[in-house]
N, C-alpha and C positions, 0 to 999 in steps of 0.2 A: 208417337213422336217422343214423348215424354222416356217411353222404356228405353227407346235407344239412346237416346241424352245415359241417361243412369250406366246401359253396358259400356259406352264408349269411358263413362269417368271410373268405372273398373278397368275396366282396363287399361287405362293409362296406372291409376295406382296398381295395378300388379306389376308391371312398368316400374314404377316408382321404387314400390316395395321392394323388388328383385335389385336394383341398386342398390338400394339401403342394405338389405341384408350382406352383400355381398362385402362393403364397406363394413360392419360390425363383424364378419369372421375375418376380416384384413387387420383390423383392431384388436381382436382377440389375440392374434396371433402375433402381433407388433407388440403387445403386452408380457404375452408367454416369456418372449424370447427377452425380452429387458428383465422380467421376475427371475425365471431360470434359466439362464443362459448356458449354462453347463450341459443338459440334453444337447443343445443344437451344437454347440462346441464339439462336443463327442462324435454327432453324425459328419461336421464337417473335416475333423479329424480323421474319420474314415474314409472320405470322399478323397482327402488330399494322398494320403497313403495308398489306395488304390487307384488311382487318376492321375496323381501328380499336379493335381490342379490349383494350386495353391492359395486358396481361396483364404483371405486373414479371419481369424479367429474372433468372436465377439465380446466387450468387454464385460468382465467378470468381476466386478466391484460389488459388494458386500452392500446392506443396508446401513446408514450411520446409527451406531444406538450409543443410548446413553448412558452415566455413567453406573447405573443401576442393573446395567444388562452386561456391559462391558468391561466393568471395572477400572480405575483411575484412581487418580489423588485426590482425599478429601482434604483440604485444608481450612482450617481455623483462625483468625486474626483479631486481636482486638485493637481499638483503635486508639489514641493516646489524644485526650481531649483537655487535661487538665488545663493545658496552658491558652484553648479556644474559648473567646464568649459566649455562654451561654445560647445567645438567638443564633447563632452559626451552627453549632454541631451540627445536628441535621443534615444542612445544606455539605458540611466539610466531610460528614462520614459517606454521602452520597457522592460525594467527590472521589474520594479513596477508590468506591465502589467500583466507576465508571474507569478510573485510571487502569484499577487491577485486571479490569474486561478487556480492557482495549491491550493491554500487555500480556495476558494468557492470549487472545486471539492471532495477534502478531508475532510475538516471538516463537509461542511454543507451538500456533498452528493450529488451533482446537477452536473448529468450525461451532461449537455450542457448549460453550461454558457454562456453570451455572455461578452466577456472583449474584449473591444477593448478603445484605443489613438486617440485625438484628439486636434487639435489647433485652439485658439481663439485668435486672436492677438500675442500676446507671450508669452500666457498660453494655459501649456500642459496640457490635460485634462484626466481622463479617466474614461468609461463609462461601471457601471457592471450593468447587465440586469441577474435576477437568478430565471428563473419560477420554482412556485412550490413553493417559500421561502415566508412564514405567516411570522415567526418574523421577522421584519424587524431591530430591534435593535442589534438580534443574528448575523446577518449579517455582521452588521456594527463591531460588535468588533468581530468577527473572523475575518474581512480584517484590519482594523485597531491595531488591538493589534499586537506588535513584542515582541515576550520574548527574554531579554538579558538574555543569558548565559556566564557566565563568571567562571572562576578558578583562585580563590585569595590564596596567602599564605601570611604568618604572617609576618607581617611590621615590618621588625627591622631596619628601619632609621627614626632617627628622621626628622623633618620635614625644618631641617638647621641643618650645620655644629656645632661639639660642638666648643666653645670657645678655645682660648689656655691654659687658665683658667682649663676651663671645663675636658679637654683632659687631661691635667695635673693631675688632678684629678683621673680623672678612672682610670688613665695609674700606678698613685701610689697605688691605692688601690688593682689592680688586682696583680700588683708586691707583694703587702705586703700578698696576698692570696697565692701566689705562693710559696713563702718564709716561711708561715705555711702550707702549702701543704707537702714541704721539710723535714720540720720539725719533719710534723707527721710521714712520711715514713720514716726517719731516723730514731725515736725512736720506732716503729714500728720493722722494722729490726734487730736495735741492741737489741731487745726480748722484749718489753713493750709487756705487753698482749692487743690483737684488742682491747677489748670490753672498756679497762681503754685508750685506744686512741681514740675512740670514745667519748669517756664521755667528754677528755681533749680539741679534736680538731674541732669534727663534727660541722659545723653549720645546721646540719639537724633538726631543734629541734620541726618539726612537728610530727615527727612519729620513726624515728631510733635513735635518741641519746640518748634516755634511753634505750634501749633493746639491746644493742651491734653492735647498725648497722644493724642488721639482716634487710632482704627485706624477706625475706622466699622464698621458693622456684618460681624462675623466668623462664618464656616463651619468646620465641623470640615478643610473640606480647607484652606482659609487657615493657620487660628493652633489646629492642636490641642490643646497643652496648654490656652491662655486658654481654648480651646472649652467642653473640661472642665469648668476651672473655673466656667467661668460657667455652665454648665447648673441647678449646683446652687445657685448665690450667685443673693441678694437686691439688686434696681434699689437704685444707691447703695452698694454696698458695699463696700470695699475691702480687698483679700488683704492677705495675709502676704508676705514677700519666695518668692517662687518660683527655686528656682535651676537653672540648666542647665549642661551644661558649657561653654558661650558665653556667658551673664546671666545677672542680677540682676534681676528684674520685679516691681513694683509695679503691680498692676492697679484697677481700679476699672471696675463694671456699671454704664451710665449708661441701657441703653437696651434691650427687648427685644421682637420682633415674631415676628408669621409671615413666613416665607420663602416661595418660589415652591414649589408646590406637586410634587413629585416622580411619575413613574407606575411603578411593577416592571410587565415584563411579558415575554411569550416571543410568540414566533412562526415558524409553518411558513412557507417562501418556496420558492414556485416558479419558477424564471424559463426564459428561453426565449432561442430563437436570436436574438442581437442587442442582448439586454436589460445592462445595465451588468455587468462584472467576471460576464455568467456563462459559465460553463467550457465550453470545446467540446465535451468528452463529452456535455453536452444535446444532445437531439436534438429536444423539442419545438418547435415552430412560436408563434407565438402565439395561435392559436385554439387549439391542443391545449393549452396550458397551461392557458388560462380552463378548459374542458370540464372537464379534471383535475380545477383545484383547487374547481371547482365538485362533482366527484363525490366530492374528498375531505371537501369543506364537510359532507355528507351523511352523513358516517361519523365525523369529529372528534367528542371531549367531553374534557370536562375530564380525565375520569379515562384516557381513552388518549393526551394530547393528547403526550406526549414520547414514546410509542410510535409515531406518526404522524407526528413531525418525523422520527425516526430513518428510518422508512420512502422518504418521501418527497421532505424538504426537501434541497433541491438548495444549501442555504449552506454554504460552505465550514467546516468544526468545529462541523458543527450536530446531527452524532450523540452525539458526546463532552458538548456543553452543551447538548442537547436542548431546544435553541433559547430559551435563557434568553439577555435584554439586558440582564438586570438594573435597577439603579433610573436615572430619568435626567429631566433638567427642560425643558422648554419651547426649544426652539431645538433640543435635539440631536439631532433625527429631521429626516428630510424631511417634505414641509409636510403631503402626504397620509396620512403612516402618522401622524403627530402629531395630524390633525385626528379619524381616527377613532378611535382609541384613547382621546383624553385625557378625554370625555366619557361613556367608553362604562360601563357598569356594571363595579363588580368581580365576577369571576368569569366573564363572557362571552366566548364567542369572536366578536369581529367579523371582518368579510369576504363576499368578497376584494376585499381593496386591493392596487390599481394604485399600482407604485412604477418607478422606473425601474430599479430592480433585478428587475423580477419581479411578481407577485403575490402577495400576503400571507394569511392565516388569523391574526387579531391575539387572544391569550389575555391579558386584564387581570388579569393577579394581586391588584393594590392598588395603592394612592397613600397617601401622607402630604404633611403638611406641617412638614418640620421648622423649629426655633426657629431666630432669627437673633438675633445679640449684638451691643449697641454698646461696648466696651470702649474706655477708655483707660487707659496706660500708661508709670510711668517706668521709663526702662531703664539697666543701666551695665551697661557690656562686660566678660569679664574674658578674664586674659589665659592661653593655652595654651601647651604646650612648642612647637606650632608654630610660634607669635609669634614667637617667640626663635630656635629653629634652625630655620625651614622644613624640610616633607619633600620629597625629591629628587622622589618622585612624587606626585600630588592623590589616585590612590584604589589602594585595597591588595588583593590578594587575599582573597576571603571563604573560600577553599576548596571552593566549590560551583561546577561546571564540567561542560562536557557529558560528563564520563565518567559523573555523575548521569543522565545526561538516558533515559528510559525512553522517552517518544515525544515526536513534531513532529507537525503538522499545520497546514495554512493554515487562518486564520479571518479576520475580519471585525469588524470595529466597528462597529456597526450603527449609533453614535450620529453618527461623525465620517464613515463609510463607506471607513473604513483598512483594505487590510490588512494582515494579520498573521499572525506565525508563534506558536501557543499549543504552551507547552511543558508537558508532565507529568514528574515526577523519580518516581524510585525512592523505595525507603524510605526510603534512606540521604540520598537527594539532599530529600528532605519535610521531615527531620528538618532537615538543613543549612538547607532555607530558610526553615524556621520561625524557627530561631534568628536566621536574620540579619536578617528583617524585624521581629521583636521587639524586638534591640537598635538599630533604626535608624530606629523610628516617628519621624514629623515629619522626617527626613534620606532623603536618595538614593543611592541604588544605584543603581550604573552595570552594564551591561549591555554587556559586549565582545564583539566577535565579526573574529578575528584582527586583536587589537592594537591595533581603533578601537571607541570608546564609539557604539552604535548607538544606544541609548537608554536617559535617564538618569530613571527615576520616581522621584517623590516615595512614599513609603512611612507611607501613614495611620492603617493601622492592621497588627497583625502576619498573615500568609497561613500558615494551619497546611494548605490542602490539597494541597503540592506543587505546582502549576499555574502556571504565569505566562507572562506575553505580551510578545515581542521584537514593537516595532513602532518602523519605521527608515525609513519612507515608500518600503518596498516597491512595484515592481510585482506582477501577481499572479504572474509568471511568474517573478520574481528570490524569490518568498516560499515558489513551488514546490519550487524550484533547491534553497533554502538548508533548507526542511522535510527535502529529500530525502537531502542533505549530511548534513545533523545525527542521521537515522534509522540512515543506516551505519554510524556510529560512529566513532572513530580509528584510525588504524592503529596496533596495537603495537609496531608492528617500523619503523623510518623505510627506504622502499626510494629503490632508484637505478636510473632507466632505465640499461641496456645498451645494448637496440637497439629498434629499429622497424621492422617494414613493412610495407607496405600487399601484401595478395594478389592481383593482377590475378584480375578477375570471367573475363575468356576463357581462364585454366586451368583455372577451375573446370568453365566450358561443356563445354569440351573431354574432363575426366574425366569430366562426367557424361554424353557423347554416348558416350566409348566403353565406360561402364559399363551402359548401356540398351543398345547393341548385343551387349555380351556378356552381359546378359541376357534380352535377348531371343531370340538363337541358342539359347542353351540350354535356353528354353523351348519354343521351336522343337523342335529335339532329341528331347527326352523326349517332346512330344507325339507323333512322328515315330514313337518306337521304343515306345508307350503302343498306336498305331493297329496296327501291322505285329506287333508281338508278338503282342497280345491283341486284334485284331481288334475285333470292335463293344464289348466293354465297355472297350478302348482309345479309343474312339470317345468311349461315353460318358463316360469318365476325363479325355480332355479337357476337355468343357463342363463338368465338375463344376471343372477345376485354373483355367480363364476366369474361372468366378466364385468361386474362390478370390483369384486373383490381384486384380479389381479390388473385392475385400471386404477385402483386407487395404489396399491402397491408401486406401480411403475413410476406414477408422479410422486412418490414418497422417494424414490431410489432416485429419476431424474433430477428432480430439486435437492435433494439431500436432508428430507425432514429426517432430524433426529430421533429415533425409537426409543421411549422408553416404558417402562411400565403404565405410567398416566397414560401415557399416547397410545397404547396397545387396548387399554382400556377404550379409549376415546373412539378408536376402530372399532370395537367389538361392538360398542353402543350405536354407532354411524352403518352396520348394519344393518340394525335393527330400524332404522330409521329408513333404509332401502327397503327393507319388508313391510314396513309399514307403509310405504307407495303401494306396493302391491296389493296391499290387504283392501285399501282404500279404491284401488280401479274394480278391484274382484267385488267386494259386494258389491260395488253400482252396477256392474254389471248383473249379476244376479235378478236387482230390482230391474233393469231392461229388459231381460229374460222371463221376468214373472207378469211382466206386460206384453209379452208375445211379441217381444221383435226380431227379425231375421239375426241372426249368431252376427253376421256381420255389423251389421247398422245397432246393433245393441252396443259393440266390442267399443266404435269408436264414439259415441253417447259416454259410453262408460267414462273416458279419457277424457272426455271435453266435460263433463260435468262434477268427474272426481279429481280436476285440476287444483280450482280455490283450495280444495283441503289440501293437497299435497305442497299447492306454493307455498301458503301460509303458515304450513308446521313444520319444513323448509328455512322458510326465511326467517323465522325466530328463531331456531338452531343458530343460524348464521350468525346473529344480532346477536346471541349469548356469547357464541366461537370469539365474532370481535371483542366483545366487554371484555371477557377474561384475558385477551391476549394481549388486550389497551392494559388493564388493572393490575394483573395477574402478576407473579413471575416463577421461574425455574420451570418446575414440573407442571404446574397450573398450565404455565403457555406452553408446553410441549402436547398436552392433553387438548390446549383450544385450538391448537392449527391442525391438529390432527382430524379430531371430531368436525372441525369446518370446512374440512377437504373431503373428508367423506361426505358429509350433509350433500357439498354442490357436486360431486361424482354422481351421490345416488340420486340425485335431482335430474340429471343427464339421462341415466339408464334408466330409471323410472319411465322420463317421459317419451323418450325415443328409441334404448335399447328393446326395453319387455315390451311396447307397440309394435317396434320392427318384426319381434317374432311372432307376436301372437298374428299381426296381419298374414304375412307368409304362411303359418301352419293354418290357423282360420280359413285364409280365401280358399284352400283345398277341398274343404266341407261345406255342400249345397246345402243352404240356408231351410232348403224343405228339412234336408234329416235329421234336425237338431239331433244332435248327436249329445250325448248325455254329459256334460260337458262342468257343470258346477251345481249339479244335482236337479234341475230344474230342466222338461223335455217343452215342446211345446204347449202341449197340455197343462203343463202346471199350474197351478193355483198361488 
């Protein structure tokens, strides 16, 4: 009873085993074709040219190496510390550090820079190594440029106190304004006709004091304060003197209608290859767009409709505003997205509209019609400390500036089809720009970006949610540039190039040819002395260490580990550390053998008892791999994720590739004929 128990659990493991195997030459060969792709490429090139079978070609991407292998820009910086406290450098020069990572990563695209700090006497140095980067000059002004951002408003102090003099002065002139202010609204009241108080009192004499005052019909973005008041004043009525710190206003409602009718609304936009401002990252065609936005037509509603733009819409800051356009009148859309929206129902999604941006999913929020005012008005100017001593400069600092600035991103104006960079601030930088929008309703802020006024909005009403849009008639590529700029923030520290140089790419060829021949001798090697030592399970140790080596390869080329000299080293050592699995199953085995046990039941003895050794020298590899990669930097951690990816590869094919085989060739051989197998037959001693 007993023996048949044992055949039947053979047999299920040959069972077993034949699966497994069949899954590790599935792997091998899943491997192959990621490591060298060009064989298969070739045969499927011939298959297509004879067949016509058009079968796509598999991708052929290079290993990432570094800048040791590949050649790049070394560059040099020192850091300018004099004017920092002492207990800060440190912290300020590791600031620099992290700044210049995040700005080679971002603008120039260099998946593994190497930045690191260093000290020469009592200069802080810092050292950027960027394989892959030809322009070397590109380089140097993406780490070195810092764009100031700043938010100025209009400087009304003069640049010194006015005199007593001086004060005296204004102080009688705005009194003697006030006093014909009075005037006029007195004779105004007791029945003078507006238009002949006007003519008497206005000092408007650019444009209303011959026409009655009349403004014509006013908008809240035109004349806000009159807006105001007219919303609530009755046709015919005439205010109180209204004062600003520039006039004196006497207004009167002569006139009041509907406006052009306004639409709120959002929308998803798809565009494709060739379609205006869209991004190259698209890869749709314009058939595959229609299909898309037509399969997305089929899943939109109201109630996911900004879950869907975020998904989907391909407009630049269209996840952040979840494709809101907000409110906007008749002319400020193109002609197609204008004609189906403006009739369409509130609440509906129309589409898809064909724009020359793309194709649209158009969501109607609502429409109004707001009120329009016919207002006229007498005015007198009064007079400021600036009249008198002008300020040296037109706008002042607000104290809001990109050290605020929490994120950039490119966006779009959907109405004019500008784009734009939309800024969000921090808490600190929300707060700030609350306030300055609040004190500067109906006035502009200006908008600097290193030293020149990019763009200078009117300011309508106060913005309490942080947000705001630099828009300078950007291209899209200068608006990417300046997003990207603004994302890395300043440098703390002001640095100074040192030096420069560019790595010739044929050093790098050069060490990586004779770093492949001296790993591959020594794979060579141990194979060599893997076969002659230990005979067929040398044999098999090899094909198990094959597809080791091109599995650890595949996840280096999948992930994109960096190659460099360290790291090639780190492989060559990682598999030695493979062979070392083996070494370790093969004597135990040996010792099972020299106790006479059947080749089979010796094999897995072998594997269950030369485990501990194999986890535990294993898993201190690992534990080293992390520390250096936690402590470490540049080359160091190129060399510890390398070395740690090997370790847990050859942990894998250790414990389950070289079993898989040796089970499968083993169960072949009747455990009678002990076949001579690691020098020891049954008889052995």
């Amino acid at each position: 009873m007993a023996q048949k128990k044992q055949v039947s659990r053979v047999a299920m493991s040959k069972t077993s085993v034949r699966t497994k195997l069949i899954g590790v030459v599935f792997l091998a060969i899943f491997c192959l074709l990621v490591v060298a792709p060009s064989y298969a490429n070739g045969g499927i090139d011939w298959l297509n040219k004879k067949a016509n079978l058009g079968f796509p070609r598999l991708p052929d991407k290079g290993f990432n190496l570094g800048l040791d292998l590949q050649g790049g820009a070394h560059l040099i910086y020192q850091a300018k510390i004099d004017k920092i406290p002492v207990g800060d450098v440190v912290s300020a020069v590791e600031g620099v550090r992290d700044v210049i990572e995040r700005r080679v990563r971002g603008g120039l695209g260099v998946s593994e820079p190497l930045v690191q700090t260093t000290r020469v006497g009592n200069d802080y140095r810092i050292i950027v190594e960027l394989p892959g980067v030809t322009d070397v000059n590109q380089a140097i002004k993406m780490i070195g440029e810092t764009p100031i951002l700043e938010f100025k408003e209009q400087n009304n102090e003069p640049p010194r106190d006015l005199t007593p003099e001086e004060k005296k002065t204004m102080d009688t002139y705005n009194a003697a304004e006030q006093v014909k202010a009075n005037d006029a609204l007195k004779a105004v009241r007791a029945g003078m006709n507006f238009g002949m108080a006007v003519a008497k009192y206005s000092e408007d004499t650019t444009s209303t004091k011959t026409n009655g005052g009349d403004l014509g019909f006013i908008t809240s973005d035109t004349f806000p304060d009159l807006y105001n008041w007219a919303k609530t004043a009755k046709v015919g009525v005439v205010s109180a003197i209204q004062k600003s710190t520039t006039t004196l206003v006497i207004a009167k409602k002569t006139a009041e209608r509907d406006g052009e009718k306004e639409v709120s609304a959002a929308h998803l936009l798809l565009c494709y290859k060739g379609a205006d401002r869209c991004d190259s990252s698209v890869t749709y065609t314009k058939e595959q767009a229609l299909t898309k936005i037509n399969e997305i037509k089929n899943e939109i509603t109201v109630a996911n409709f900004i879950e869907m733009v975020k998904r989907f819409s391909t407009e630049p800051g269209s996840f952040s505003t979840g494709g809101d356009l907000g409110t906007f009148k008749k002319g400020n859309m193109v002609a197609a997205f204008e004609t189906a929206v403006w009739d369409a129902k509130i609440g509906t999604i129309v589409g898809p509209v064909e724009t020359q941006f793309g194709y649209h999913l158009i969501y109607k929020k609502g429409e109004t019609i707001p009120k329009e005012y016919s207002v006229a008005r007498i005015a007198f100017y009064l007079k400021q400390k600036t009249d008198i001593v002008p300020p040296t400069e037109s706008w002042v600092a607000s104290g809001l500036s990109g050290k605020q600035l929490q994120h950039a991103e490119v966006a779009s104006d959907q109405r004019t089809g500008q784009v734009q960079v939309s800024l969000q601030f921090n808490e600190e930088g929300t707060k700030l720009f609350s306030d300055i929008t609040t004190r500067n309703v109906g006035k502009q802020v200006a908008i600097f970006l290193d030293g020149e006024p990019i763009s200078i909005p009117r300011v309508n009403e106060p913005i309490t949610s942080g947000s705001a849009v630099i828009s300078g008639n950007f291209s899209f590529t200068e608006a990417k540039l300046l997003s990207q700029r603004l994302n890395s923030g300043a440098l703390p520290v002001p640095v100074e190039l040192l030096s420069q140089q560019k790595v010739d790419a044929t050093l790098g060829a050069d060490s990586l040819q004779k770093s492949f021949k001296a790993g591959l001798a020594g794979l060579l090697l141990v194979m060599l002395f893997m076969i002659i030592y230990y005979r067929l399970p040398g044999v098999l140790s090899v094909f198990s260490l094959l597809i080791y080596t091109v599995l650890t390869l595949t996840i280096f080329k999948i992930v994109g580990v960096t190659l460099t000299l360290s790291g090639i080293a780190g492989f060559i050592l990682s598999i030695g550390m493979a062979v070392d699995a083996n070494v370790l199953v093969f004597e135990r085995l040996k010792e099972e053998l020299r106790a006479h046990k059947p080749l089979r039941s010796a094999t897995e003895e072998a594997f269950l008892r030369a485990w501990p050794s194999i986890r535990d020298g294993h898993v201190t590899t690992l534990i080293s791999s992390v520390v250096l990669l936690w402590f470490g930097t540049g080359f160091v951690q190129g060399f510890a994720v390398v070395l740690g990816t090997g370790t847990a590869v050859s942990l894998f094919t250790a414990v389950t590739i070289t079993r898989t085989i040796m089970r499968a060739v083993f169960g072949r051989f009747k455990d009678e004929a002990n076949v001579l197998f690691l020098g020891y037959t049954k008889n052995s001693k």
